[in-house]
N, C-alpha and C positions, 0 to 999 in steps of 0.2 A: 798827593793822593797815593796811596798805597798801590802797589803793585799785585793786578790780581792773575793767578794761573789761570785762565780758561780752560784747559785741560783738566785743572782741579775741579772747575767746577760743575766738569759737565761728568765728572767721573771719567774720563778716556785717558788713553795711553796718546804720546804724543801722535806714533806710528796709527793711529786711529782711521780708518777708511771715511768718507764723507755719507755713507751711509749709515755707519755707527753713529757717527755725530747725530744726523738726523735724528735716529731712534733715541737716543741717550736724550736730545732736545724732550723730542716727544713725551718722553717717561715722567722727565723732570718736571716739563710745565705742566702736565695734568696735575702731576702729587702737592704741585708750592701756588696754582692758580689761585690769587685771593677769592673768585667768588665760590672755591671747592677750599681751601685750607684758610681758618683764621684764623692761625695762629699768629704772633704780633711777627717774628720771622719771617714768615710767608711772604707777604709783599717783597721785602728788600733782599731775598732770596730769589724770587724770582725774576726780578729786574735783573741780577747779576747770571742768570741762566740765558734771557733773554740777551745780554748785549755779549756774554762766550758765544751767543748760539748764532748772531750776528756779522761777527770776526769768522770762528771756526766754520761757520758753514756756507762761508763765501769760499772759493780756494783761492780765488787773486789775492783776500787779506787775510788770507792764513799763513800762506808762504811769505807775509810782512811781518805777522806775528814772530812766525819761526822767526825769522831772519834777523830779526830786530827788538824782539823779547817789547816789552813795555812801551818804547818810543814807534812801534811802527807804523803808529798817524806821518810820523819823518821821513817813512820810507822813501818816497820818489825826491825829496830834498834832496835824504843822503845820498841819492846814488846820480842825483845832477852832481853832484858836489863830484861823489868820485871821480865820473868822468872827467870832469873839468879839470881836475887835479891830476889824474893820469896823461892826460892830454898837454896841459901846460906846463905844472910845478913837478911832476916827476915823483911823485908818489904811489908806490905801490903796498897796497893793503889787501887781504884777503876781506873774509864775512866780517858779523857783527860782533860775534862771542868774544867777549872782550874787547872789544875796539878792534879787534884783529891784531896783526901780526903789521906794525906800522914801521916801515922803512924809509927814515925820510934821505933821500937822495940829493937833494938840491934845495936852494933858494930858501922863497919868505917862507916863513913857517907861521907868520901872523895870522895872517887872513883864513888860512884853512882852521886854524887852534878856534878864533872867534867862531868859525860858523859854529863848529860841534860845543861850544860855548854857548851858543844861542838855541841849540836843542834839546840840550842836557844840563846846560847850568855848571857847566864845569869845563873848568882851562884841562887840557887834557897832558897839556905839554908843559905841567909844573903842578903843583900843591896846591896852590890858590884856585878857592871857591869865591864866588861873588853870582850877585841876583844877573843874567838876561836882562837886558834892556828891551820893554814891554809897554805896550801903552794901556790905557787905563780902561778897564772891564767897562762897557756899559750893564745896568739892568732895567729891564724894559717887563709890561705886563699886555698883556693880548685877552681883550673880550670879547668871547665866542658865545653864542646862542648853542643850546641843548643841540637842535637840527643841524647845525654848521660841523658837528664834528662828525656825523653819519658816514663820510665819506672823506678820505685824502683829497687836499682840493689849497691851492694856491691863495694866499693871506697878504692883504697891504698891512705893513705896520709903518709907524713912524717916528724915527729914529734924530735926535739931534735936529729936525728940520727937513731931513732926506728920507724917504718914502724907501724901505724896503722890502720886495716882494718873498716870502718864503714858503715855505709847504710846510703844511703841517698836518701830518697824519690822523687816520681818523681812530675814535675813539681814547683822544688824549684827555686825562681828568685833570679838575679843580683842583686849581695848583701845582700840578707838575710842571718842573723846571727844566728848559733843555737851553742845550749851548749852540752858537752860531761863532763857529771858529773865525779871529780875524775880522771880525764886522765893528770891532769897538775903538778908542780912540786913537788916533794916530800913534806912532813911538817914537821918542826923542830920537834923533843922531842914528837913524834909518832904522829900528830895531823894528820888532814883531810887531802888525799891532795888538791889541787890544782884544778880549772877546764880548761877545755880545749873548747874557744870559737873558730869556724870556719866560717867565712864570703866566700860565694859563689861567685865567680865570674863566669858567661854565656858568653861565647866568640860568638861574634855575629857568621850570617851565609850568605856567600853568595847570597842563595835563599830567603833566608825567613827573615822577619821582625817580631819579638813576640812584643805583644802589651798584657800584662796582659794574657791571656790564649788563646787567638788568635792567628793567625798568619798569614802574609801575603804575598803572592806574584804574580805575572804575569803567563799570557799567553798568546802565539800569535795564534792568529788563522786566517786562511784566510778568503777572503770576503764574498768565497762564503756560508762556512759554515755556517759562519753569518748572512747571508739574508735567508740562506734556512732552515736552523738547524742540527745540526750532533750530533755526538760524538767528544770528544779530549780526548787525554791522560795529564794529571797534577801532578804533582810530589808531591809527599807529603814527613814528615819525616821521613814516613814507609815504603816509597815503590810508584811506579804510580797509582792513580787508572783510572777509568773514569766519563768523567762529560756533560752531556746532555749540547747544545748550542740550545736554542728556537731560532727558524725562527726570523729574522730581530733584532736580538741583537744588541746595538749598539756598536761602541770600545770605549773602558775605562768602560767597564759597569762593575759592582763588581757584582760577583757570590761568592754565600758562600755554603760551605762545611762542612755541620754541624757534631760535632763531629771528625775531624781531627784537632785540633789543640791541644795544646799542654795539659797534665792532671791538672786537676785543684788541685791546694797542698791540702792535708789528705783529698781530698772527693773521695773516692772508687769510678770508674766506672764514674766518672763526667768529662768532656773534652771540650773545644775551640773549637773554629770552625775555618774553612781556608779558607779566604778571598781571590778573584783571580782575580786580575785586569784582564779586557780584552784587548789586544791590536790586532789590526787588521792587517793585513799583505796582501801586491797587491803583487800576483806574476805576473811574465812578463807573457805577452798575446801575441798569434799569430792572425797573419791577421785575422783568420774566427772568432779567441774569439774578436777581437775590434768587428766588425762588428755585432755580437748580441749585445754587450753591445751599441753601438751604436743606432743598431735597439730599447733596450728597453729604453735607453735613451729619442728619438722620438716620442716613445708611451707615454711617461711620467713617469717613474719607479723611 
């Protein structure tokens, strides 16, 4: 995979305050949010704002970033490594920029060359390249109900015969693929293992239609409340609430519900709104109800 700048993407200078990041975050995800931009960019533009904003606006894994440029998932590896190797084999190394500044001092030189070999894919202590020794990816798929993703909330899956418990944040869509580092086959002659990739499947829902972090559905309401204005009750994925109907509404009118729809994926406190077709509904009428509606009929109503 390609090496992405997070500083490039969020527009900042590396020397950026964590509060500019913030703000740059904020800017960005309004203008690329798929359910505000649809352009065919937008989505996979925004997923890469979201995982800079991720990194950079943590500062435990920003100073991995700096430190470590593209491998700083390695960070706490490399720097067991260091020590163990300052401590026993006599190596002294400076930062990451470059590998640093590597002085080797004494003894095997094997076993330190393999690890950084098993990070990076590369003998560091000669020319030769060759693949990591890795064990074999599982792919696995997880079926979630529409209401199961309202909320981050703890998932059995089952893996090989072994029952893995994970988190799976809320408002993740139909088909999105995420990785579980290390959960997949063992690796020959002690190597990495394996990862373990999960594609979501959202089993639709009777009531409701998602549409990116919306969602939609009906209501019936009668004529009168229609013309005059009331209250209804509307079903949401949390529970009924209630929803004001202005005087003379007409039917198929869409009424939205801001903030009931489904959580917007890793933005805290962020949510869809709930879109509610109107449809009107004639209950039957007795003698004296035709004859008003008659009367205002004549008047001209």
């Amino acid at each position: 995979m390609a090496f992405i700048d997070y500083y490039k993407v969020l527009g900042v200078e590396k020397n950026a305050t964590q509060e500019e990041i913030r703000k740059a975050f904020r800017q960005l995800s309004k203008k690329y949010h798929p359910d505000r931009n649809k352009s065919p960019e937008a989505k996979q533009r925004f997923q890469e704002i979201n995982e800079a904003n991720m990194v950079l606006g943590n500062p435990e894994k920003r100073k991995k970033y700096d430190d470590y440029g593209e491998h700083w998932q390695h960070a706490d590896e490399f720097e067991a490594q260091r020590r163990e190797y300052r401590q026993g084999s006599g190596y002294n190394f400076g930062g990451y920029g470059g590998f640093g500044d590597f002085t080797h001092s004494a003894g095997n030189t094997s076993s330190f060359s393999d690890f950084f070999e098993s990070l990076f894919g590369e003998h560091i202590f000669g020319n030769r390249q060759r693949s990591p020794a890795k064990g074999e990816d599982y792919e696995a798929e997880l079926t979630l109900a529409l209401r199961d993703i309202m909320a981050t909330r703890k998932q059995i899956i089952n893996i090989n015969g072994n029952n893995l418990r994970i988190t799976v944040p809320a408002g993740v869509s139909d088909g999105q693929r995420i990785r579980i580092k290390e959960q997949g086959a063992a690796a020959p002659q002690g190597g990495r293992r394996g990862d373990l990739y999960i594609t979501f499947r959202i089993s639709g829902d009777a009531q409701f239609e998602r549409k990116e972090s919306d969602l939609y559905t009906t209501a019936t309401v009668d004529i009168f409340t229609l013309m005059l204005g009331g209250e209804i009750n509307v079903p949401t994925l949390e529970g009924s609430v209630r929803m004001q109907i202005k005087a003379g509404t007409q039917p198929d009118s869409k009424l939205r519900l801001r903030g009931k729809g489904v959580p917007r994926y890793r933005q805290e406190n962020e949510r869809g709104d709930l879109i509610v077709s109107v449809k009107a509904h004639i209950p039957p009428l007795n003698g004296q109800q035709k004859e008003l509606l008659e009367k205002c009929r004549k008047e001209g109503l």
